[in-house]
C-alpha positions in Angstrom: 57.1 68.1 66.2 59.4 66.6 63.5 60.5 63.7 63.2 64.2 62.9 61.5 65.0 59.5 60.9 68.8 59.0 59.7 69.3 55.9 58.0 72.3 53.7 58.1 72.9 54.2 54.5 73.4 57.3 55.1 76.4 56.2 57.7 78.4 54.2 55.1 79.5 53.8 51.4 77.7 50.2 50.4 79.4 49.5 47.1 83.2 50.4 48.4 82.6 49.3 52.3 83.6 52.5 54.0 82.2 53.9 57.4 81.3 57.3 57.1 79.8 58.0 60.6 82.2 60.8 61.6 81.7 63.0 57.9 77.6 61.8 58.4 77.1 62.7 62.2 79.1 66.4 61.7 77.1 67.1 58.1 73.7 65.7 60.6 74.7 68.1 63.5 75.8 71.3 61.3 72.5 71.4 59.6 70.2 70.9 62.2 72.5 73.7 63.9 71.9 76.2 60.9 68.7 75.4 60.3 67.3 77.3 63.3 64.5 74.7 63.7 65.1 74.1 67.5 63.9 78.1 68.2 60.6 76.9 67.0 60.2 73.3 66.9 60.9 70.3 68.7 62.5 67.3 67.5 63.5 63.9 68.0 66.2 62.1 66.1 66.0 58.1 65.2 69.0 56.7 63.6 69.3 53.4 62.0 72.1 50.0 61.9 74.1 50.9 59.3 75.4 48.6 56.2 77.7 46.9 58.9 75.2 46.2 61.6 72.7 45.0 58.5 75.5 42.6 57.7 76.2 41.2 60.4 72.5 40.6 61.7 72.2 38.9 58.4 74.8 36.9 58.9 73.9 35.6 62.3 70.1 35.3 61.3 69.3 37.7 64.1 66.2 39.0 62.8 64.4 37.6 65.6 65.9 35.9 69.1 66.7 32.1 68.9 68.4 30.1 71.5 72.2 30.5 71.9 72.0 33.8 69.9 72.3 35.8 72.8 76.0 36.9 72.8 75.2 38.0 68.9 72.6 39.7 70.3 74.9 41.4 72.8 77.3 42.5 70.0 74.8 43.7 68.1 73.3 46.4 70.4 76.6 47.4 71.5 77.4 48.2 67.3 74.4 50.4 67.9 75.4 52.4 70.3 78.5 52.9 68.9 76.6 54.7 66.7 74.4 56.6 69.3 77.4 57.9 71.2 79.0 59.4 68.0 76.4 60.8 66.6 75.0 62.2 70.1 78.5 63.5 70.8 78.6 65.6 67.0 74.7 67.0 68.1 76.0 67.6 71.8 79.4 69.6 69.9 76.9 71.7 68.6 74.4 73.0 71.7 71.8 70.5 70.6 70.0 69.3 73.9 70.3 65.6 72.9 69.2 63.2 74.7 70.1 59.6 74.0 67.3 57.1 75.1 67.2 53.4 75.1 64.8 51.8 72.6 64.9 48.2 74.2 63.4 50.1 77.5 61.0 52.2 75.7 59.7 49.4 72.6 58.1 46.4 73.0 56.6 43.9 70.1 53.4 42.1 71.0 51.7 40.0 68.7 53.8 42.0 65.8 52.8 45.0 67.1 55.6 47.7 67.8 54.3 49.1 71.4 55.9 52.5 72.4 56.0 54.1 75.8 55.8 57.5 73.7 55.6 59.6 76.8 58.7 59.2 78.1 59.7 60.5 74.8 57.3 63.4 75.1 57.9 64.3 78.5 62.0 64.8 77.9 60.9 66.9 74.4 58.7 69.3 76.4 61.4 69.7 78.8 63.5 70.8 75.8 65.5 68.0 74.7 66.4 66.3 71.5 65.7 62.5 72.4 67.8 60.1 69.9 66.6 56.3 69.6 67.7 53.9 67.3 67.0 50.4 65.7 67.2 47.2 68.2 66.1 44.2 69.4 63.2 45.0 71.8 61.2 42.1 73.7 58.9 40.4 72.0 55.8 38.1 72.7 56.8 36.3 69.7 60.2 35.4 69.8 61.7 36.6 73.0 63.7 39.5 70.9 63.0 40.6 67.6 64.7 43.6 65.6 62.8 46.6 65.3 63.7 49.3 62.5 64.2 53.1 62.4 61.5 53.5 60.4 59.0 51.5 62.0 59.8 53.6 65.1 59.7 56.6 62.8 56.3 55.4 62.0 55.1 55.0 65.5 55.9 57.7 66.7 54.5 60.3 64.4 51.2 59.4 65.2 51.2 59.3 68.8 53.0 62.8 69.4 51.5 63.9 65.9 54.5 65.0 64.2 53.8 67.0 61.4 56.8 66.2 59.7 59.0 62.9 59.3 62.7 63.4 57.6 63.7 60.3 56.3 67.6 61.0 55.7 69.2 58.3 53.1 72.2 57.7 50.3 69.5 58.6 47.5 67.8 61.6 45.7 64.8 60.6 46.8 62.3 57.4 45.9 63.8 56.6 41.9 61.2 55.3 39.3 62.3 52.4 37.1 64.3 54.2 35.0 66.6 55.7 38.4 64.7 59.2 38.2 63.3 61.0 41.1 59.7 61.2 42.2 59.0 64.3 42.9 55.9 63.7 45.0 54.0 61.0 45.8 50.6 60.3 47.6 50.2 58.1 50.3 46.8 56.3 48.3 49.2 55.3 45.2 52.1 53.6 47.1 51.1 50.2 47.1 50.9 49.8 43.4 53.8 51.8 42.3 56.8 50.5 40.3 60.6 51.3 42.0 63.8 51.1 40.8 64.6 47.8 42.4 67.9 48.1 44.6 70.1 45.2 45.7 70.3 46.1 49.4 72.2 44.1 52.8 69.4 45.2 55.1 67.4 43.1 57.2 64.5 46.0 57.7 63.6 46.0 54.0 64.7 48.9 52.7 63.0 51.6 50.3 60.0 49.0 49.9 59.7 48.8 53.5 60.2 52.6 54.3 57.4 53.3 51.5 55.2 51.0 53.0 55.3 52.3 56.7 54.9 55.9 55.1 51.1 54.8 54.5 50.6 55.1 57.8 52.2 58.4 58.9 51.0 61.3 60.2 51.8 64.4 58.4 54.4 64.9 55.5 57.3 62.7 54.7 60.5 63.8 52.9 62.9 61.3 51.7 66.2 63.6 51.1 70.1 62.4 50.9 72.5 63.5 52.8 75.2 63.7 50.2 73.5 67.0 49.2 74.8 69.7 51.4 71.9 71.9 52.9 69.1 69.0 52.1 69.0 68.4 55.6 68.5 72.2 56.8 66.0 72.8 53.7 63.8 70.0 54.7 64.0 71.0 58.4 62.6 74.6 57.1 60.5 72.8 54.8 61.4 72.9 51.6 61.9 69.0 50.3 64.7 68.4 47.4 63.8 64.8 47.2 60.4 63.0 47.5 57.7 64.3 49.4 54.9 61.7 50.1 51.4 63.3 51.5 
């Protein structure tokens, strides 16, 4: 099993406030076409929000449900699966069995806990499918609703269908040391105390910080590669990481 987890950074150009969804989803869908890694693997596919989404959660302080926020709420996962439906129509394009499933059915949040019902997924991957989640607002104990990254899902889900790979897919070269240089490779024991190149970032799932922190607690490898390379995406599928690899 590997995991890929496409961030929303990877969707859009931050700084000059373009969408880049179509270019993303066909350079997502081409590689994992060439790569040949469906003949011998399975996958699933986890997208994230997106600069936009991140914005306008922000904006409406939707990082958990409050009263008269449900019409924000609304909008919000209906942004999402804008992005689902594009990017599952590019993987479709190219005879990949995808399979979009709904996160808010299949996630819950108890007591801060992110609770998956992992065999649904499971079940539609040994059938031979390519199931694609993404970021929402699942139920929560908490709060009613409360937003649920990518990567957290990433993150769950490698340990309960022991993936032995997770591709995180960003804007970046990899995790950048203070000085904006690539780590090469990084062990999972060292991340808590390691100095980043800090990033001013619109995202109300935390980020590089975040990602790094939920890698702790992953099973098997995990790559952090950038799209804006061409062939990153099929060289990590075959294994070979031009980024960070943290183990």
């Amino acid at each position: 099993m590997i995991i890929i987890k496409v961030g929303g950074s990877a969707f859009t150009d931050k700084r000059r406030g373009i969408d880049k969804l179509e270019s993303a989803s066909t350079a997502i869908a081409d590689e994992i076409a060439a790569s040949g890694v469906l003949n011998r693997e399975k996958l699933v596919v986890i997208h994230g929000a997106g600069y936009f989404l991140h914005r306008f959660a922000k904006t409406k302080r939707l990082s958990k449900y409050r009263k008269g926020s449900e019409t924000d709420f609304a909008k919000l996962a209906n942004m999402a699966l804008e992005v689902s439906l594009k990017l599952s129509s590019k993987l479709a394009s190219r005879s990949i069995p995808v399979l979009t499933l709904s996160t808010r059915s299949l996630c819950r949040m108890a007591g801060g806990r992110l609770l998956i019902n992992d065999w649904v997924i499971k079940g539609f991957s040994d059938l031979g499918y390519v199931p694609l989640l993404s970021s929402d607002a699942p139920l929560s104990t908490r709060s009613g609703m409360e937003v649920v990254s990518g990567d957290a899902i990433a993150a769950g889900l490698s340990r309960t269908l022991k993936a032995k790979r997770v591709i995180f897919v960003t804007d970046v070269d990899g995790v950048l040391d203070p000085d904006g240089k690539v780590i090469g490779e990084i062990a999972k024991r060292d991340i808590g105390h390691m100095k980043l190149l800090e990033r001013r970032v619109n995202d109300v799932t935390g980020g590089m910080h975040s990602k790094l922190a939920l890698t702790r607690s992953m099973r098997g490898d995990v790559f952090i590669i950038s799209l804006r390379k061409k062939g990153n995406l099929a060289k990590a599928l075959q294994g070979t990481c031009e980024g960070t690899i943290i183990r």
